[in-house]
NUFILUM-159975 format. One record per residue: residue number from 1; residue in three letters; x, y, z of N, C-alpha, C in turn. Coordinates in steps of 0.02 Angstrom, whole numbers, m for minus. Layout:
<nodes>
> NUM_ALA_X_Y_Z_X_Y_Z_X_Y_Z
...
</nodes>
This chain:
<nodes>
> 1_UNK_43_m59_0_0_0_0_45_62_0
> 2_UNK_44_90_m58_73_167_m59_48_226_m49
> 3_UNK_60_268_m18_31_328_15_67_392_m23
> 4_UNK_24_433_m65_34_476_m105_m9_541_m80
> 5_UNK_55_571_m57_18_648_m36_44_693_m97
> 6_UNK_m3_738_m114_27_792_m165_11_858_m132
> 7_UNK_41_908_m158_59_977_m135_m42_1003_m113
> 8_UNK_m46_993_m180_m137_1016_m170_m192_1001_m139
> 9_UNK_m179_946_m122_m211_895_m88_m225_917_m16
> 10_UNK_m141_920_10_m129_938_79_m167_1004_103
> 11_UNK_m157_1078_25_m195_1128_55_m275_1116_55
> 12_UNK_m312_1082_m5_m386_1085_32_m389_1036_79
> 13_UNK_m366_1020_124_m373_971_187_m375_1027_236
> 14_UNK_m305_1074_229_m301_1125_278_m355_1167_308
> 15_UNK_m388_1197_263_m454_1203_261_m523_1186_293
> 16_UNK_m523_1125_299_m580_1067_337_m560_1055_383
> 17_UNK_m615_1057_442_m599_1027_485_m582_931_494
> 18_UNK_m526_921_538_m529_840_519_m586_815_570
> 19_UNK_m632_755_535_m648_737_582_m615_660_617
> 20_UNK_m661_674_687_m616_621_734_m635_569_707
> 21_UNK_m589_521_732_m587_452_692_m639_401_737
> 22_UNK_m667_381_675_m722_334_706_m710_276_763
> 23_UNK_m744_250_810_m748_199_862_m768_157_844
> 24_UNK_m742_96_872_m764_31_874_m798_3_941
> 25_UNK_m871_4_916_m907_m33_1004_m932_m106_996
> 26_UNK_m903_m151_1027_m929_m232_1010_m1001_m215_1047
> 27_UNK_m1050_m221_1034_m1126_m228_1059_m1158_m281_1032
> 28_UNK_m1194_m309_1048_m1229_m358_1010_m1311_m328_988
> 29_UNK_m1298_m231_1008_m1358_m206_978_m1370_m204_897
> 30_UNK_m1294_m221_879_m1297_m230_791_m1272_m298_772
> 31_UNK_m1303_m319_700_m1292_m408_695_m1217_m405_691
> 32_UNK_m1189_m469_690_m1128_m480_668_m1104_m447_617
> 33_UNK_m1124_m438_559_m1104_m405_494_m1088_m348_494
> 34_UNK_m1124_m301_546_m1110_m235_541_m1057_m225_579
> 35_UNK_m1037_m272_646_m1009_m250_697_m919_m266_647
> 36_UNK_m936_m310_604_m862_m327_573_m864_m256_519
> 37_UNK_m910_m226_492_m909_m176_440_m879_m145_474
> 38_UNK_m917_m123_538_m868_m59_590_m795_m71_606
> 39_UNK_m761_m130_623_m705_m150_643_m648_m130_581
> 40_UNK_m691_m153_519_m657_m127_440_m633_m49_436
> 41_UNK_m693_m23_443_m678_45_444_m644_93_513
> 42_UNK_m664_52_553_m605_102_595_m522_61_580
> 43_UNK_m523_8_556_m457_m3_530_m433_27_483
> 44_UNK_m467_18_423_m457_72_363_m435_148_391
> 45_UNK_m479_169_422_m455_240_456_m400_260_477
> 46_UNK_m388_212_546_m318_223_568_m249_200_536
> 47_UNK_m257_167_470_m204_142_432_m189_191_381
> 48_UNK_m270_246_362_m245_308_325_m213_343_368
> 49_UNK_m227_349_428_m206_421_452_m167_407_486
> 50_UNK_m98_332_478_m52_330_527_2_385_486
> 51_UNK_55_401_524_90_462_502_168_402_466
> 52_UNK_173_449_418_232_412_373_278_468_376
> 53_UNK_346_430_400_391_461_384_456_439_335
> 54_UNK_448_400_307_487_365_235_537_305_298
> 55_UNK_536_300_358_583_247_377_542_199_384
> 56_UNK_585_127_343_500_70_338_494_58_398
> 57_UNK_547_43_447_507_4_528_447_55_552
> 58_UNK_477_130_560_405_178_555_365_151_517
> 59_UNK_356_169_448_298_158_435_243_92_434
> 60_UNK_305_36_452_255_m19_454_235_m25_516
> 61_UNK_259_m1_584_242_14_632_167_50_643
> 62_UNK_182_99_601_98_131_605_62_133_574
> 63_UNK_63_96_540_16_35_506_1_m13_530
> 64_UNK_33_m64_549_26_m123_579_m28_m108_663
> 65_UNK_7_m41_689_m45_m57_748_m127_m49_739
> 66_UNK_m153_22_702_m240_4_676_m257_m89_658
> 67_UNK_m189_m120_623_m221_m137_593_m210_m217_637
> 68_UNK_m178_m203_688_m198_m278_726_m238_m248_798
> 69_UNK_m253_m196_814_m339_m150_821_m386_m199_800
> 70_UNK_m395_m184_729_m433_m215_679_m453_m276_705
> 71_UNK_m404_m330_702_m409_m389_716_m447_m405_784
> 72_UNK_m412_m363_847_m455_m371_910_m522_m357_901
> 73_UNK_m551_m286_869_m608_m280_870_m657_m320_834
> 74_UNK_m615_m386_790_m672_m423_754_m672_m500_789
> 75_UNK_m609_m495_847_m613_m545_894_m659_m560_923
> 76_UNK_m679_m488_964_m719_m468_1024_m814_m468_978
> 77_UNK_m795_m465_926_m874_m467_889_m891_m533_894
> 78_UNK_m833_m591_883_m865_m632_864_m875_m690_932
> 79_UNK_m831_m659_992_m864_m669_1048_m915_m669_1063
> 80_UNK_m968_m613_1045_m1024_m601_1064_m1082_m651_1023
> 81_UNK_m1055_m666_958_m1098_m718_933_m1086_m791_923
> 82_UNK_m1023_m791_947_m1017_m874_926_m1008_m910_979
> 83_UNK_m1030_m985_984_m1032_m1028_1050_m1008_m1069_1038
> 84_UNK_m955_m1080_986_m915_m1138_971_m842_m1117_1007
> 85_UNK_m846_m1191_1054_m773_m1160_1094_m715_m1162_1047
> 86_UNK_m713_m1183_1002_m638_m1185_946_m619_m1106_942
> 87_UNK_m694_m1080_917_m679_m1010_883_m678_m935_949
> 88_UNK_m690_m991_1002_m693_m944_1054_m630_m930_1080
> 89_UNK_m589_m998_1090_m523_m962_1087_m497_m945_1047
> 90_UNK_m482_m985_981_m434_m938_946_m456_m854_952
> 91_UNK_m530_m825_947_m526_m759_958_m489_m722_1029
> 92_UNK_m510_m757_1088_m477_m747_1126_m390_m757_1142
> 93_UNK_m364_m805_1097_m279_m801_1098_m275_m742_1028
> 94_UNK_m318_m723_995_m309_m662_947_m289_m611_993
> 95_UNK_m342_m608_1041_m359_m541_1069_m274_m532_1096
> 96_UNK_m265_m578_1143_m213_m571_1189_m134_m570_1163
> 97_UNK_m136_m577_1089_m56_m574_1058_m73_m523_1017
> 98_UNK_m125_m504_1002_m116_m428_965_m116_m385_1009
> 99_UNK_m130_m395_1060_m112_m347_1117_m61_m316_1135
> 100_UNK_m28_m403_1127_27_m392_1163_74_m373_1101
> 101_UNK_62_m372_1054_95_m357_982_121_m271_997
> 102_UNK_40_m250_983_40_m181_988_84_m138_1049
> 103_UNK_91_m188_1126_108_m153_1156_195_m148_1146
> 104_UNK_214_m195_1122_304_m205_1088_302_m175_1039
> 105_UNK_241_m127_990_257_m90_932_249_1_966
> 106_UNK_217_m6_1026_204_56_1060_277_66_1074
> 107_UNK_291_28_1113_365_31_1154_424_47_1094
> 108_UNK_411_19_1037_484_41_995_456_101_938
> 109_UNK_393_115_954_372_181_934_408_237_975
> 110_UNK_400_229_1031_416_281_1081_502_290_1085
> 111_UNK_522_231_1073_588_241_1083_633_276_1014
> 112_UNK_606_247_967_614_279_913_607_359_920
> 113_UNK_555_387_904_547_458_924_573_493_968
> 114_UNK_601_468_1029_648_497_1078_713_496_1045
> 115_UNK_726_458_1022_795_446_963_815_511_931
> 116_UNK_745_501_893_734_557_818_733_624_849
> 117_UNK_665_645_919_691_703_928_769_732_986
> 118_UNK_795_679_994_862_710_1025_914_718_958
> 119_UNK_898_680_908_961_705_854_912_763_817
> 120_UNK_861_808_844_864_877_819_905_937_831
</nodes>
């Protein structure tokens, strides 16, 4: 996936307000289908609007975290509808290594950027 910003682009954005990025709520007030539509699109979302800075571990970094997000929030959906214990754990060992994914991509996020802004 390539991410192409152009000069013009950037100024009518400037312009608009952004809006905030959509939520993901597991409820079982919506069927299964929708609750995975929602999980799509707040993935989609946060994978546009992770910030690129041309170094790949960055950028696959902020990418990768929406998008194993993604994955938990279609874990936790399908908790709510399914009673087959097979699929109950694997969602549940989903939940708990993308977790723990994200929190070892937080951690070398942070360290990174402390990096980057002391060699300013």
């Amino acid at each position: 996936m390539q991410h192409h910003h152009n000069h013009h682009a950037a100024q009518s954005h400037a312009a608009q307000p952004v809006a905030p990025p959509p939520a993901f709520v597991a409820s079982t007030a919506k069927p299964f289908s929708s609750l995975i539509d929602d999980a799509m699109a707040v993935m989609d979302d946060g994978m546009k609007r992770a910030p690129m800075d041309g170094v790949a571990e960055h950028d696959f970094v902020t990418m990768m975290i929406p998008h194993h997000q993604g994955a938990i929030d279609m874990a936790k959906a399908v908790l709510l509808y399914s009673t087959a214990p097979e699929m109950q754990n694997l969602a549940r060992g989903i939940i708990t290594e993308q977790q723990n994914e994200i929190r070892i991509m937080q951690a070398w996020l942070q360290r990174y950027q402390a990096k980057k802004a002391k060699h300013r």
